[in-house]
C-alpha positions as CSV (number, residue, x, y, z in Angstrom):
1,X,-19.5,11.2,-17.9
2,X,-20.0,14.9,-18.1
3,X,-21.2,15.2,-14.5
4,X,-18.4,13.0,-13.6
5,X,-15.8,15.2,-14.9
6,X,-17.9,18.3,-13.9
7,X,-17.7,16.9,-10.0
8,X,-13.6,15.5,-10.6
9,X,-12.8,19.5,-11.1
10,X,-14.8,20.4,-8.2
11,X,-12.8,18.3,-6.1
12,X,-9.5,19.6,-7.6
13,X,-10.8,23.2,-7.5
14,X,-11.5,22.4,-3.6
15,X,-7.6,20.7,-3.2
16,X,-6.4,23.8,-4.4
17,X,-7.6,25.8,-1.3
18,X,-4.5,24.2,0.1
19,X,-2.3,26.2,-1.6
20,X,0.4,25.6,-4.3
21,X,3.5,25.3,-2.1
22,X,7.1,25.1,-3.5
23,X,7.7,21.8,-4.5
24,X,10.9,19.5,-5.2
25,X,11.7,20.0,-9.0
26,X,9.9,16.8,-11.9
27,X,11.0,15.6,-14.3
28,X,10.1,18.0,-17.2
29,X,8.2,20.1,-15.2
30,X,9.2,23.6,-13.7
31,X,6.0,25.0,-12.6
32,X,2.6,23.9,-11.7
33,X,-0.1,23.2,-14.4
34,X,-3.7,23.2,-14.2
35,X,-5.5,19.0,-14.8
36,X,-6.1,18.1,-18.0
37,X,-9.9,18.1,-18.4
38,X,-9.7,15.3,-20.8
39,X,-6.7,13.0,-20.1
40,X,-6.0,10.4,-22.6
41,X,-2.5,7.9,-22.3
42,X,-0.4,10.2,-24.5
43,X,-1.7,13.2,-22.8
44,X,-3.4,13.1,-19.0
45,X,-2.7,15.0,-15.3
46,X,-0.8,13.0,-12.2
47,X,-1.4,14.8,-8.7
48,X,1.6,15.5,-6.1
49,X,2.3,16.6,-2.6
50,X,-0.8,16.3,-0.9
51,X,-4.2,17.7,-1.9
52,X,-3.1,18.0,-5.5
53,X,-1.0,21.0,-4.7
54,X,1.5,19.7,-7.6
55,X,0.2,19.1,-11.0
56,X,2.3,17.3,-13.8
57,X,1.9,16.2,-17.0
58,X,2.5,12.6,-18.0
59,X,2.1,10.4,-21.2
60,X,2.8,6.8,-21.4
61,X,4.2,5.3,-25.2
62,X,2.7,3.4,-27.4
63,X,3.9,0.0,-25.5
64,X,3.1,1.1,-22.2
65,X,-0.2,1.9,-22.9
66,X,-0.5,-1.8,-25.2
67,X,0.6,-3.3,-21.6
68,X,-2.3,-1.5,-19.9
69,X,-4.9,-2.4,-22.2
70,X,-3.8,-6.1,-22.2
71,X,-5.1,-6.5,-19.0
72,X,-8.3,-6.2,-20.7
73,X,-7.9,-8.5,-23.5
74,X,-9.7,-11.0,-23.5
75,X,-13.0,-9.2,-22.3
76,X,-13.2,-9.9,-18.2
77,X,-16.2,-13.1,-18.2
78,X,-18.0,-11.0,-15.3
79,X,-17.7,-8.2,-13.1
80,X,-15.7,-9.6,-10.3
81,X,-12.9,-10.7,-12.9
82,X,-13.0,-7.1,-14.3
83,X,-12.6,-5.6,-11.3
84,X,-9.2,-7.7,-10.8
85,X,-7.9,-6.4,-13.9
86,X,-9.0,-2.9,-13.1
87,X,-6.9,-3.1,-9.7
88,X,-4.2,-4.4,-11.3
89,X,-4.4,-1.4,-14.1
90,X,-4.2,1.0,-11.6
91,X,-0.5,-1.0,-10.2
92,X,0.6,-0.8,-13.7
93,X,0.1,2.9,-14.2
94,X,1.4,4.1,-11.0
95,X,4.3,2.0,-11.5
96,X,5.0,3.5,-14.8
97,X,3.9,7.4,-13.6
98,X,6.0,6.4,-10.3
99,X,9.1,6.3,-12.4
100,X,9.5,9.1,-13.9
101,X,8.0,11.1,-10.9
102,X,9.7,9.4,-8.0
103,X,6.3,8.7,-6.8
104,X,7.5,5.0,-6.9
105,X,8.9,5.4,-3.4
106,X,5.1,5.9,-2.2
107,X,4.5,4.1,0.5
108,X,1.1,2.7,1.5
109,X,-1.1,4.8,4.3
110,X,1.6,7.4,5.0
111,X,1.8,10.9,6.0
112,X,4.2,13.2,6.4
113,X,2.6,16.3,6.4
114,X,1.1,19.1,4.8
115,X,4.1,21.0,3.2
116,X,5.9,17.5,2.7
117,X,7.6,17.8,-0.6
118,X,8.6,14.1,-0.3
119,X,7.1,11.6,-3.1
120,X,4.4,10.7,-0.6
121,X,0.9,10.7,-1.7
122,X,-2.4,11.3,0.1
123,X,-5.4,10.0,-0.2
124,X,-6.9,13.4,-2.4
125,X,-3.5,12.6,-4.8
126,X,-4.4,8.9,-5.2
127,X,-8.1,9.1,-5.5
128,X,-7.6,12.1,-8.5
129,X,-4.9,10.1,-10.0
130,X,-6.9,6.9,-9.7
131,X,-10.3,8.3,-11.6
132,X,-8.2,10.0,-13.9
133,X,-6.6,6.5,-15.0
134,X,-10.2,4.8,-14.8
135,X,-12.0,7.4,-17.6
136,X,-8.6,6.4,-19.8
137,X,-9.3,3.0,-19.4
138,X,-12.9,3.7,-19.9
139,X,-12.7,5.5,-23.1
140,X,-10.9,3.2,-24.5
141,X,-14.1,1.3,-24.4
142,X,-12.7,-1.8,-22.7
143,X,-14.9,-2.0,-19.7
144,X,-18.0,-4.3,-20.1
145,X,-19.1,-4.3,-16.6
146,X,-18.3,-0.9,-15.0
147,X,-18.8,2.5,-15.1
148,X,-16.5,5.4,-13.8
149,X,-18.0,7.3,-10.6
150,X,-16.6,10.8,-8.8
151,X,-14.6,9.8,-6.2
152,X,-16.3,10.0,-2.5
153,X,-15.2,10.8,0.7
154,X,-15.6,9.3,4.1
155,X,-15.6,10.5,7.8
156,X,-15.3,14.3,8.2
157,X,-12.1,16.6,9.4
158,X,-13.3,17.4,12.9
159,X,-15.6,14.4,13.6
160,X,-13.6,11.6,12.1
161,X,-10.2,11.4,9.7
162,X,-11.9,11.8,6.4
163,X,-10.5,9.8,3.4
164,X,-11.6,9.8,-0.1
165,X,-11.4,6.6,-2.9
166,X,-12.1,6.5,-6.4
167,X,-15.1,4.7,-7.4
168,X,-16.2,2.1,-10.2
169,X,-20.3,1.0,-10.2
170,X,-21.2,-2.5,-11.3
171,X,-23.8,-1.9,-14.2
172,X,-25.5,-5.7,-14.1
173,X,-26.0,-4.8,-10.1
174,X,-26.1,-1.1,-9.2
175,X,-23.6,-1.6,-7.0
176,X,-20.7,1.0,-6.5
177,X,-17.3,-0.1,-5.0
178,X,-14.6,1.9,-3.7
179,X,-11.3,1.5,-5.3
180,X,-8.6,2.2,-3.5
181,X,-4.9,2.7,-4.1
182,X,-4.3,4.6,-0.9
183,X,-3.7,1.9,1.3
184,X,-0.3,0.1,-0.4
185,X,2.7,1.0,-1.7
186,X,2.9,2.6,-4.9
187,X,2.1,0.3,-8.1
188,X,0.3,-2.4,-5.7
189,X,-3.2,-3.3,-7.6
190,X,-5.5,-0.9,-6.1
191,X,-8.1,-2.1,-3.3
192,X,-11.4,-2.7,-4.5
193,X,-14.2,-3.2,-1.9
194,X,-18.1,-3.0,-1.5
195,X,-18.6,0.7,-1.5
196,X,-21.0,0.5,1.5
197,X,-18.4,-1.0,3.5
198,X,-15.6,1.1,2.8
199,X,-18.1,4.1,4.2
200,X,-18.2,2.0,7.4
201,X,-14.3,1.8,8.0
202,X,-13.2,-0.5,6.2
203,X,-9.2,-1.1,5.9
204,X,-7.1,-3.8,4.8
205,X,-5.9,-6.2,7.9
């Protein structure tokens, strides 16, 4: 967990090359903060306007966070079962961080630019966001059959449009698998592929 975390601020540290541009006022929030190194649900970061250039601070209640860790309750029976509940965790916090940010009007594999200070996401916003939700949902100690990875990026700026996922790694078989919010509409369940596949390309029909 230490190397994740250590490797989660490097990519932030890197987003923040792109500059902290003026940015629509939130909710509670009149400038921009640095993450939360150790996000819980009553205290963690949420990233905004591309490359993390916006950084506010969110906390869910008591009920909220009882409806995340439902999903969870029973323990999954096997990986593939916890990897449905972990996709449809990640839905149920952006739908609860989406409205109080306006990031509920997300919309699934858009851009709109660089200094965009719409609620639009890109992929560096969701993939921070999505890890940051995952090591919640990991310290709570109700994952079985995953552990949290750094997120990891695909294709490069000049060579290829590079894209970056959170990542979960099946502990029975070694396996990583990217999951991805990036592709849907805000508070979607995330997608959650073969790791090795998403490097290849891989995109929902």
């Amino acid at each position: 967990m230490g190397r994740l975390r250590a490797l989660l601020g490097a990519l932030l540290f890197s987003a923040s090359f792109l500059g902290h541009a003026p940015a629509a006022d939130l909710p509670g929030e009149e400038e921009p903060r640095e993450p939360i190194a150790d996000p819980s649900p009553q205290r963690f970061s949420v990233c905004l306007l591309y490359g993390c250039r916006r950084v506010a601070e969110m906390g869910l209640a008591r009920a909220q966070w009882g409806r995340v860790r439902g999903l969870f309750s029973p323990p999954a029976r096997d990986a593939a079962q916890e990897r449905e509940r972990i996709a449809r965790a990640i839905g149920v916090m952006e739908t609860m961080v989406g409205k109080r940010l306006g990031t509920d009007r997300d919309r699934g594999g858009g851009w709109r630019g660089l200094f965009t200070t719409s609620p639009q996401q890109d992929c560096i916003d969701e993939s921070t966001n999505s890890t940051t939700y995952l090591r919640i949902i990991a310290d709570a100690g109700v994952l079985r059959w995953h552990t949290i990875e750094a997120p990891v990026t695909r294709g490069h700026v000049i060579f290829g449009h590079p894209h970056t996922t959170a990542v979960v790694g099946d502990t029975a078989t070694g396996e990583d698998y990217a999951v991805d919010s990036w592709f849907l509409d805000n508070g979607q369940p995330a997608v959650i592929v073969p790791l090795s596949a998403w490097r290849r390309g891989w995109r929902p029909q």
